[in-house]
C-alpha positions as CSV (number, residue, x, y, z in Angstrom):
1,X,-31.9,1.6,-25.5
2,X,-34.9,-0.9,-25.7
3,X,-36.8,-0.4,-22.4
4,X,-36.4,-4.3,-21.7
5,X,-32.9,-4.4,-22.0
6,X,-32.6,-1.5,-19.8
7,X,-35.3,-3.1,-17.3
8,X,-33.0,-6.6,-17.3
9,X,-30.1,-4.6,-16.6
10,X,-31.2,-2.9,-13.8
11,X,-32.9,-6.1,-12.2
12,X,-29.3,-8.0,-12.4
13,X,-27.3,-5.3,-11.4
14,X,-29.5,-5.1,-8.3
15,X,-29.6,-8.9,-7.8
16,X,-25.8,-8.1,-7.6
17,X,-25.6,-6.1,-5.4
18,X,-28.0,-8.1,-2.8
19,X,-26.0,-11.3,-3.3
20,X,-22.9,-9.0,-2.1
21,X,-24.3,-9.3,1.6
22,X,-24.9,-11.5,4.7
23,X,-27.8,-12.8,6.4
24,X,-26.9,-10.0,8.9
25,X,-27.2,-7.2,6.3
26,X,-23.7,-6.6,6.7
27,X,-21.2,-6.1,3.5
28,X,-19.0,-9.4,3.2
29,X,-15.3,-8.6,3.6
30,X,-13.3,-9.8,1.0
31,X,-10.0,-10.3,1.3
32,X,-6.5,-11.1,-0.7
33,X,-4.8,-13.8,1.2
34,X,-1.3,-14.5,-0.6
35,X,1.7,-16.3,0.9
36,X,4.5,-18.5,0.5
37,X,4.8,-22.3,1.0
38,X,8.4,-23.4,2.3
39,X,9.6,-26.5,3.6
40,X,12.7,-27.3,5.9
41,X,15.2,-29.1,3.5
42,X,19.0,-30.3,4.9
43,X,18.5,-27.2,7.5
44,X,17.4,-24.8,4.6
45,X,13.9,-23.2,4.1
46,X,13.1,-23.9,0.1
47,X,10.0,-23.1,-1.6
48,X,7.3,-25.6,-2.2
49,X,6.0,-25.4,-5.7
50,X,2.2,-26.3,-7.2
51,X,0.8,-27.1,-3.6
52,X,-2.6,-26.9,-4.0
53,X,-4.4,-24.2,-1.7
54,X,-8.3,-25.4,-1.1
55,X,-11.4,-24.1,0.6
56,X,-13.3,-27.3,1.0
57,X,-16.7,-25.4,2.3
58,X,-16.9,-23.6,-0.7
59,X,-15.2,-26.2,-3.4
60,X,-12.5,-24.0,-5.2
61,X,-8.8,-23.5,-4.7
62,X,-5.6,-22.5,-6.4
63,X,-2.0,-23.8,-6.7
64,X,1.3,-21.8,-5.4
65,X,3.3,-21.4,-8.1
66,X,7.3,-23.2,-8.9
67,X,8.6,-20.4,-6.4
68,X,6.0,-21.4,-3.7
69,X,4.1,-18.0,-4.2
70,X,0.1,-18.2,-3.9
71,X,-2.8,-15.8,-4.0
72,X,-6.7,-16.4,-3.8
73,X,-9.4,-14.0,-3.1
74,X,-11.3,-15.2,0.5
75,X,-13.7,-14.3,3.2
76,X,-13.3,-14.1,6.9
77,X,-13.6,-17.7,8.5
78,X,-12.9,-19.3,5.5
79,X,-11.3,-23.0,6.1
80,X,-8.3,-23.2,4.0
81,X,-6.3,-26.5,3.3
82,X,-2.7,-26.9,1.7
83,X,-2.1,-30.5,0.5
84,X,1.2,-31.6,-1.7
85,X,2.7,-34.5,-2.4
86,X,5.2,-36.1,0.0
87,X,3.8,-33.1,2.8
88,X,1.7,-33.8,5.6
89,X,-2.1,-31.2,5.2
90,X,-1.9,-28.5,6.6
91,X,-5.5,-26.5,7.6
92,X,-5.4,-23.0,8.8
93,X,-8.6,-20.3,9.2
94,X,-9.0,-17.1,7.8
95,X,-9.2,-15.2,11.3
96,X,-12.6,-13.4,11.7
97,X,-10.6,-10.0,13.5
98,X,-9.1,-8.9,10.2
99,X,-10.0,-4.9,9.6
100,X,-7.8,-5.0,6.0
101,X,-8.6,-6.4,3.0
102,X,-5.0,-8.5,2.6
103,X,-4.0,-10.9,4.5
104,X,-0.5,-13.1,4.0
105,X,1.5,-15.9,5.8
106,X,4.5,-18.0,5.7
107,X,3.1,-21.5,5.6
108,X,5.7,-24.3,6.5
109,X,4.8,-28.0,5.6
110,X,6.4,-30.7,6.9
111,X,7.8,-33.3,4.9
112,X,5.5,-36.8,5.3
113,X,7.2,-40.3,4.8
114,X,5.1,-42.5,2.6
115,X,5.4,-46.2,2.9
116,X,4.4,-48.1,-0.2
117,X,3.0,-51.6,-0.3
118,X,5.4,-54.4,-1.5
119,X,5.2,-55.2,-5.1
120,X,6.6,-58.6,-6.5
121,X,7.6,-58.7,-9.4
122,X,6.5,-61.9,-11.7
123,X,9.4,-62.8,-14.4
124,X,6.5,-64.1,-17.1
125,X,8.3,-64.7,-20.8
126,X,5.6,-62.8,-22.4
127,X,2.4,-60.9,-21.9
128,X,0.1,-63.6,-23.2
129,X,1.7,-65.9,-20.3
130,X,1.4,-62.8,-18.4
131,X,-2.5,-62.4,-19.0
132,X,-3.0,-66.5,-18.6
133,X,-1.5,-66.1,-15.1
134,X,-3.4,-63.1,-14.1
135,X,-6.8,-64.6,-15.4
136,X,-5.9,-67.5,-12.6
137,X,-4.9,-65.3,-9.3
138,X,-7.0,-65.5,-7.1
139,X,-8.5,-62.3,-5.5
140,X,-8.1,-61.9,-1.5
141,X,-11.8,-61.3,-0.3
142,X,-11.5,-57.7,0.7
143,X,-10.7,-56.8,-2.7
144,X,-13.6,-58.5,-4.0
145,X,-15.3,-56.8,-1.2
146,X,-14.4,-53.0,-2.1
147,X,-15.0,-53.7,-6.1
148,X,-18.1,-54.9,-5.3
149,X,-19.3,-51.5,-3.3
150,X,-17.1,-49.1,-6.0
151,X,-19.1,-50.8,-8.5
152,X,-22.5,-51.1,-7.2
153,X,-25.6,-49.6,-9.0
154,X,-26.5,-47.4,-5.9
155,X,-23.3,-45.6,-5.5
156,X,-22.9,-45.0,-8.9
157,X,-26.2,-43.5,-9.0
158,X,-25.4,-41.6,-6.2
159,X,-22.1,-40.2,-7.7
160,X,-23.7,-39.3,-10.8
161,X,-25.8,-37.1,-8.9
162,X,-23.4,-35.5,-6.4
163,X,-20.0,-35.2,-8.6
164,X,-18.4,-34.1,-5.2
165,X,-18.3,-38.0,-3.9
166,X,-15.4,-38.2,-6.7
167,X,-12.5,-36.2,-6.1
168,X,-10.7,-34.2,-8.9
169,X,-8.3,-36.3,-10.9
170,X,-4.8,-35.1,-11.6
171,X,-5.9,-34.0,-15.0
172,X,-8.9,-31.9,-13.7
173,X,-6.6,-30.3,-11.1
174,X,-4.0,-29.5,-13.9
175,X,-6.4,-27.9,-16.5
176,X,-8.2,-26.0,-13.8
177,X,-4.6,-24.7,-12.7
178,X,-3.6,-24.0,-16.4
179,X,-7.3,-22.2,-17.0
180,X,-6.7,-19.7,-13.8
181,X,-3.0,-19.2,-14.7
182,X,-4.0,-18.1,-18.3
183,X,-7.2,-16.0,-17.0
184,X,-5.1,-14.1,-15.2
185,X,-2.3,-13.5,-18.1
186,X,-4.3,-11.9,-19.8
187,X,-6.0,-9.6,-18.0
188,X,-3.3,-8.8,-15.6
189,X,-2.8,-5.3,-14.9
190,X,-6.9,-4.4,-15.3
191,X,-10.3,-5.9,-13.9
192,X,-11.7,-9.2,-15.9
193,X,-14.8,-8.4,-17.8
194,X,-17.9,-9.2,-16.1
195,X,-20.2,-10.3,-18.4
196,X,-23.2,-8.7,-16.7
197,X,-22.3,-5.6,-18.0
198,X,-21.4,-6.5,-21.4
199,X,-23.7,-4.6,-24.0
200,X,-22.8,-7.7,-26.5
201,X,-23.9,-10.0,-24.3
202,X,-27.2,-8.4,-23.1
203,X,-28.1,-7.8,-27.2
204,X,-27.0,-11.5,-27.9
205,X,-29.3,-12.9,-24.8
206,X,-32.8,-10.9,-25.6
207,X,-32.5,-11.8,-29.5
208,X,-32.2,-15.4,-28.6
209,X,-34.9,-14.3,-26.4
210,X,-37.2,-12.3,-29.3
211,X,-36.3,-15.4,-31.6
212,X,-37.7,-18.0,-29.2
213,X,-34.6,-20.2,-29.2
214,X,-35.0,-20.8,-25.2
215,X,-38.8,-22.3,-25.9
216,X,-36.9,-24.4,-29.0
217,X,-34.6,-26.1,-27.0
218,X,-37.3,-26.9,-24.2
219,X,-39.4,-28.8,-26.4
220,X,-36.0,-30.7,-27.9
């Protein structure tokens, strides 16, 4: 074993280690919090599937699966939120008195009425009449109003810079669901592979290293 790899290796597992604890010196407590999401249906308790579980202070979630089943690793305080579709949010705390490492609940959402604006419905003959017609409506004020700020050269500076002004699309949300889902397929049963103590990985990082390839791509 090279003495730098050995030397990196050491300093990481160490920087580890330290990251692993609180400003107070204390270990953090980690904990499994897992549940079930149920709703009150015609007097009946069903399951609510892909509700989406989310820590807001830390930006990362999970979804409770088609039989309302959920499971993500927190800390003590944490701010959890459920949201779904057609369910009123729901924000509950990770309670700070917990000695074990699991936690679970039964999390009941209500069921939220949503009242959609009117839509009229224009019989045009075709679509070219169609766009003719929508070339000439005219556009209420407040509309013109809120295109003008979603469209304006500082805020979209300003959300290039901080992604977290835009919230995750459906599609986002989906593939980051899918990508979990699959993670844990295939290593279920066993602990995932931390690449900080993958030999490969180390070899592959101080060649690149010894090769110069990080000094190439700073001068591209």
């Amino acid at each position: 074993m090279r003495p730098i790899f050995f030397l990196l290796f050491c300093l990481f597992a160490a920087a580890g280690l330290f990251a692993q604890e609180t400003e107070n010196g204390e270990a953090k407590k980690l904990i499994q919090f897992s549940g079930m999401v149920i709703t009150n249906m015609d007097g009946n308790m069903v399951p609510v599937p892909y509700a989406s579980i989310f820590l807001p202070d830390k930006r990362r979630g999970t979804y409770s699966d088609y039989r309302g089943f959920f499971t993500i690793v927190v800390e003590r305080g944490d701010v959890i939120r459920f949201n779904c579709i057609g369910f009123e949010p729901v924000t509950k705390t990770v309670p700070d008195t917990l000695t074990q490492d699991r936690y679970s609940i039964i999390q009941i959402m209500s069921q939220d009425t949503l009242t959609l604006p009117e839509v009229v419905i224009f019989p045009w003959p075709s679509r070219e009449h169609f766009k003719i017609e929508f070339l000439k409506m005219d556009v209420t004020p407040e509309l013109q109003r809120l295109a003008a700020e979603n469209l304006a050269n500082d805020y979209l500076a300003e959300a290039r810079k901080n992604p977290e002004m835009v919230p995750y699309s459906g599609r986002e949300s989906a593939n980051f669901y899918l990508r979990q889902q699959a993670r844990e397929y295939v290593y279920i049963g066993q602990t995932p592979p931390m690449n900080i103590f993958s030999p490969l990985a180390w070899a592959q990082f101080v060649k690149a290293w010894q090769n110069g390839d990080f000094k190439k791509k700073k001068k591209q």
